[in-house]
C-alpha positions in Angstrom: -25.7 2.5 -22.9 -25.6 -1.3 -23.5 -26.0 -3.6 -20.5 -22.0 -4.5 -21.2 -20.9 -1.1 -21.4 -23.1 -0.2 -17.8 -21.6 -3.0 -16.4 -17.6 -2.2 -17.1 -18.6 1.4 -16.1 -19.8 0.1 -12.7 -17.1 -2.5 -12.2 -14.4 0.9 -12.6 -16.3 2.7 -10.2 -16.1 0.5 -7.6 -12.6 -0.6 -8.1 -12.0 3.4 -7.5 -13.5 3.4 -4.2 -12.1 0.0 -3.1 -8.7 1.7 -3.7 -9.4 5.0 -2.1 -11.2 3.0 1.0 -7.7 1.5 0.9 -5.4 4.7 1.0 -8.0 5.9 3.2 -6.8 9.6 2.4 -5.7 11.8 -0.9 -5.3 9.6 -3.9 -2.3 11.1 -5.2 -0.3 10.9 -1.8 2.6 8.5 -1.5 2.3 5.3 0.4 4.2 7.2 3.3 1.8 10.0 3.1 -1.5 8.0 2.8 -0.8 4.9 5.8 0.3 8.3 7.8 3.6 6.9 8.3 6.5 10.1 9.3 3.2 11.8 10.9 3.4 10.9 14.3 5.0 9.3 17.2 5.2 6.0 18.4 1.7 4.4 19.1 0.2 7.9 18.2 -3.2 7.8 16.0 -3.4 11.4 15.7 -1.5 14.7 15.8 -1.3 15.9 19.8 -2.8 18.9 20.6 -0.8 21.1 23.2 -2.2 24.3 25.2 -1.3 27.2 27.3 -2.3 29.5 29.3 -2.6 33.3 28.5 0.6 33.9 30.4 4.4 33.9 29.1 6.0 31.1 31.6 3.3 28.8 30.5 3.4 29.1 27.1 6.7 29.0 27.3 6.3 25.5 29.1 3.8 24.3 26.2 6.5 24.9 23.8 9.3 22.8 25.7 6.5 19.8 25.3 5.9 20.5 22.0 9.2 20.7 20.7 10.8 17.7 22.7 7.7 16.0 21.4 8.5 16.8 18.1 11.9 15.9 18.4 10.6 12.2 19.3 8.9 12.1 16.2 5.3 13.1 17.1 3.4 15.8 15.2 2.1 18.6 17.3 -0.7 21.5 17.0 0.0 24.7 19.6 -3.0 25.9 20.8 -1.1 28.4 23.0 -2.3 31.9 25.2 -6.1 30.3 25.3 -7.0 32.4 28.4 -7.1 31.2 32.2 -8.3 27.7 33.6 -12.3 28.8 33.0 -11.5 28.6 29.1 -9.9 25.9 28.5 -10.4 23.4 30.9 -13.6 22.5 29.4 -11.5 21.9 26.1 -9.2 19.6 27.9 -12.5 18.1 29.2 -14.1 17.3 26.4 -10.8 16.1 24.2 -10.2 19.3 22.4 -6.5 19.7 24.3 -4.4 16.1 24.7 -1.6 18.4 26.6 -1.6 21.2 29.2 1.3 22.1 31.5 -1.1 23.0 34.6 0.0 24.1 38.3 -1.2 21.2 40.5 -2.9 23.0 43.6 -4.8 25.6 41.3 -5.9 23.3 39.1 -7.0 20.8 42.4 -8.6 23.6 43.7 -11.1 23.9 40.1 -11.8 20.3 40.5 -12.3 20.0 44.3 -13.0 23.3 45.6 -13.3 22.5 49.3 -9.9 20.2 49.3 -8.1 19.5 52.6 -4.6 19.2 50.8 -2.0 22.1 51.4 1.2 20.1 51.0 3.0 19.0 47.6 2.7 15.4 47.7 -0.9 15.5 49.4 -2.1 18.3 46.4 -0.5 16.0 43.8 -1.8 12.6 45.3 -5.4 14.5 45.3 -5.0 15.7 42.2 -4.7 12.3 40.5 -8.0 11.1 42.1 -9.9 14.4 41.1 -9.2 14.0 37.4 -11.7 13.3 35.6 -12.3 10.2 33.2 -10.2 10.6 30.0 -7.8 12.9 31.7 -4.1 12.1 33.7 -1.7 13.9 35.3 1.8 13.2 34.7 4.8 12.6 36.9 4.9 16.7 38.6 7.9 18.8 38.6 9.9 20.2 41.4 9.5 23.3 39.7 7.1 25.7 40.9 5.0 28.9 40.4 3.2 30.0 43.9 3.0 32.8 46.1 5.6 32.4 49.3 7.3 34.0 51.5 10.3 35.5 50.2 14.1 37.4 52.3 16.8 38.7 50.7 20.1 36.5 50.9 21.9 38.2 53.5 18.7 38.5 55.9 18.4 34.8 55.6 21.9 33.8 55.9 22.3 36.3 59.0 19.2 34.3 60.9 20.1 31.3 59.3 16.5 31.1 57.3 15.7 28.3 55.3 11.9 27.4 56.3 9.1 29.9 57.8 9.7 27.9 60.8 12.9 29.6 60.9 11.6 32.7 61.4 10.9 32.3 65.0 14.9 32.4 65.5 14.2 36.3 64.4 14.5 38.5 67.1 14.0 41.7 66.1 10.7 43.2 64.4 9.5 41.4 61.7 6.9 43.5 58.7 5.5 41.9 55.8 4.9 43.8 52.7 2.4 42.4 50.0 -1.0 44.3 48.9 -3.1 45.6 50.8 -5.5 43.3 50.6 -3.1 40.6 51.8 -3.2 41.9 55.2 -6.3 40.0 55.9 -5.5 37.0 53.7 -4.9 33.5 55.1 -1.2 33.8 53.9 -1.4 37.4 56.3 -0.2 38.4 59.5 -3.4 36.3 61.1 -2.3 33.2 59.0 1.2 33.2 59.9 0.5 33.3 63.4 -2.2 30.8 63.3 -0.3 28.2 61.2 3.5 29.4 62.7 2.8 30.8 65.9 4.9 34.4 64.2 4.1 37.8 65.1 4.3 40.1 62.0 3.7 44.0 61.7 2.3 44.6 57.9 2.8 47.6 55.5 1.0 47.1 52.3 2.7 47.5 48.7 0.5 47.8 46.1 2.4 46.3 43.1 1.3 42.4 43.3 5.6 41.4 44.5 6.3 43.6 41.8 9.4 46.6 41.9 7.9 48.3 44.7 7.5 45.5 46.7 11.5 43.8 45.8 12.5 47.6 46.3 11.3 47.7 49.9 12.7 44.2 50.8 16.0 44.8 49.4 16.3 48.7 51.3 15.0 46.7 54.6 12.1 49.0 55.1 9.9 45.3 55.4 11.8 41.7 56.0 9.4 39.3 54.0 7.6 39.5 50.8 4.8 37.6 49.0 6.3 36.5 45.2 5.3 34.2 43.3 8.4 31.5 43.2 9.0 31.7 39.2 9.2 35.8 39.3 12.4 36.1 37.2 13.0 39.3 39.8 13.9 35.9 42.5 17.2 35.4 39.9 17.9 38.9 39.4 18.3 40.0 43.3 19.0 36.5 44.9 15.9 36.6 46.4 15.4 33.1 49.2 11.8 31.7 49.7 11.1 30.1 52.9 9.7 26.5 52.5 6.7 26.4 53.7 6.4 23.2 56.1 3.1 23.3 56.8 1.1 24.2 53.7 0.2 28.0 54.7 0.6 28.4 50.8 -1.2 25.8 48.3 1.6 23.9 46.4 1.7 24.6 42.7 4.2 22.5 40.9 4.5 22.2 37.2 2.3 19.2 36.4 1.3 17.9 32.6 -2.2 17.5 32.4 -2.9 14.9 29.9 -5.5 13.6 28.2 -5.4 9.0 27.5 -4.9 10.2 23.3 -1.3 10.8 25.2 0.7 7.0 24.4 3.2 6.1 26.8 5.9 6.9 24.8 5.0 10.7 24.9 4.4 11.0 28.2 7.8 9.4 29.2 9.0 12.0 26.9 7.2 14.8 29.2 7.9 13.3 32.1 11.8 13.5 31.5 11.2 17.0 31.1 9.1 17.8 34.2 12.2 15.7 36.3 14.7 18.3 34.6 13.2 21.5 35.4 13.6 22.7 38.9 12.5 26.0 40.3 15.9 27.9 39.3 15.0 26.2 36.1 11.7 28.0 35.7 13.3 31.1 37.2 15.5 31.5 34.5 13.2 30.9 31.3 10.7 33.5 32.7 13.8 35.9 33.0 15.1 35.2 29.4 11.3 35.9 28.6 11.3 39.2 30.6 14.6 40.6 30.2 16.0 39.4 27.1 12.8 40.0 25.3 13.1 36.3 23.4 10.5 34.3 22.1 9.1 31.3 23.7 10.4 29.1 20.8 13.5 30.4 21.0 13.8 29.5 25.2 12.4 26.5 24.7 15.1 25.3 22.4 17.9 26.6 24.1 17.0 24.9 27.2 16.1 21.6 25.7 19.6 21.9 24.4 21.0 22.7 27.2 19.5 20.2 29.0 20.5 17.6 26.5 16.5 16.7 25.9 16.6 18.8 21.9 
């Protein structure tokens, strides 16, 4: 090959890799498709990457993020159902996961084992210092998925119920049903009296708040019941839960759990969200999931329209 020849071939070579340095992806993509433009949201570098638990009322959270966030122009990978908090808050951790709806005191509780905070705002304020670097939590929702004390409608309207407090305006016999185990929990008979000063009998129910247990409360063979708030069988039979004034039960509100990849204008996006969905809210998309059998994609987009977020 002559020294011209060499030379041209060499000038054409590096014109080709000063103009794919340039497109910095496929050569044959559009100008839209190589500068990533239509890709991603506002001040996003990158696709965000949204997770859930192994448990239908998260998942089904995830998917109100990622379809609101897709709505907003943002491109989104589900990494749903990973497993529980062990799996996949080292993902989060380490950058993996830029989204997670998460339950605050649980999730304070991985971080900060020996934590003093019971109540909402304490857990959430504790919370937001426990996060580690790279990670935030966003704005929490009044929506909630914790173990409480739960009466039927008409016992609590009788007794005018609205708080465990109220409970000491009870006077007749008072028996909690939950597992059996429960019995010497700190949420127990032993608890109650210790954090209410209320005398309990106990007959345990070994269904986890399940049929049994709403069975039993419902026929009046026990007066209070430990279910989780979001149980879609709350809904379904008009169950009341007894705020709990003075943190017997560890708050768990809805809270994002985001990692800084997250730009401002997604997370205002999630917080919006998290302001819309109260704890009827959350009761009603785990019933839709329970009793009408429907996807989480399909719930999440009915509610988002609903809620005029779609």
């Amino acid at each position: 090959m002559s020294t011209t020849t060499r030379l041209a071939t060499l000038a054409v070579a590096g014109l080709t890799l000063a103009l794919a340095a340039c497109s910095g992806g496929d050569p044959l993509a559009t100008p839209t498709e190589a500068d990533g433009a239509g890709t991603a949201g506002p001040g996003s570098a990158s696709t965000i990457v949204i997770g859930s638990q192994d448990y239908y009322s998260n998942e089904i959270i995830a998917e109100v993020y990622a379809q609101a966030l897709e709505g907003a122009g943002y491109t989104v990978d589900r990494q749903f159902r990973i497993g529980q908090r062990e799996a996949y808050l080292p993902e989060i951790e380490d950058g993996a996961i830029d989204l997670f709806p998460e339950y605050s005191g649980p999730v304070l509780q991985y971080w900060v084992p020996d934590t003093p905070a019971r109540l909402a705002d304490d857990v959430y304020a504790a919370l937001a210092d426990a996060t580690p670097e790279g990670l935030r939590v966003l704005d929490q929702s009044p929506a909630t998925d914790q173990d409480s004390y739960m009466v039927t409608r008409a016992f609590a309207d009788q007794w005018g119920l609205s708080t465990i407090d109220d409970l000491a305006k009870v006077s007749t016999p008072l028996t909690l049903g939950a597992n059996s185990e429960g019995e010497s929990r700190p949420n127990g008979p032993a608890g109650l009296k210790k954090t209410y000063g209320i005398d309990v009998g106990f007959t345990p129910i070994e269904d986890g708040g399940g049929p049994l247990t709403v069975k039993a409360l419902l026929d009046g063979d026990i007066q209070l019941a430990i279910i989780y708030t979001a149980d879609p069988s709350v809904g379904k039979n008009d169950l009341v839960a007894l705020q709990d004034t003075r943190g017997l039960f560890l708050a768990s509100h809805v809270v994002p759990l985001a990692s800084d990849d997250v730009d401002d204008a997604a997370a205002a996006v999630i917080n919006e969200i998290s302001a819309a969905m109260t704890p009827d809210e959350l009761v009603a998309l785990n019933a839709r999931s329970v009793d009408e059998q429907l996807p989480a994609a399909t719930i999440a987009t009915d509610w988002l329209t609903e809620q005029d977020l779609a």
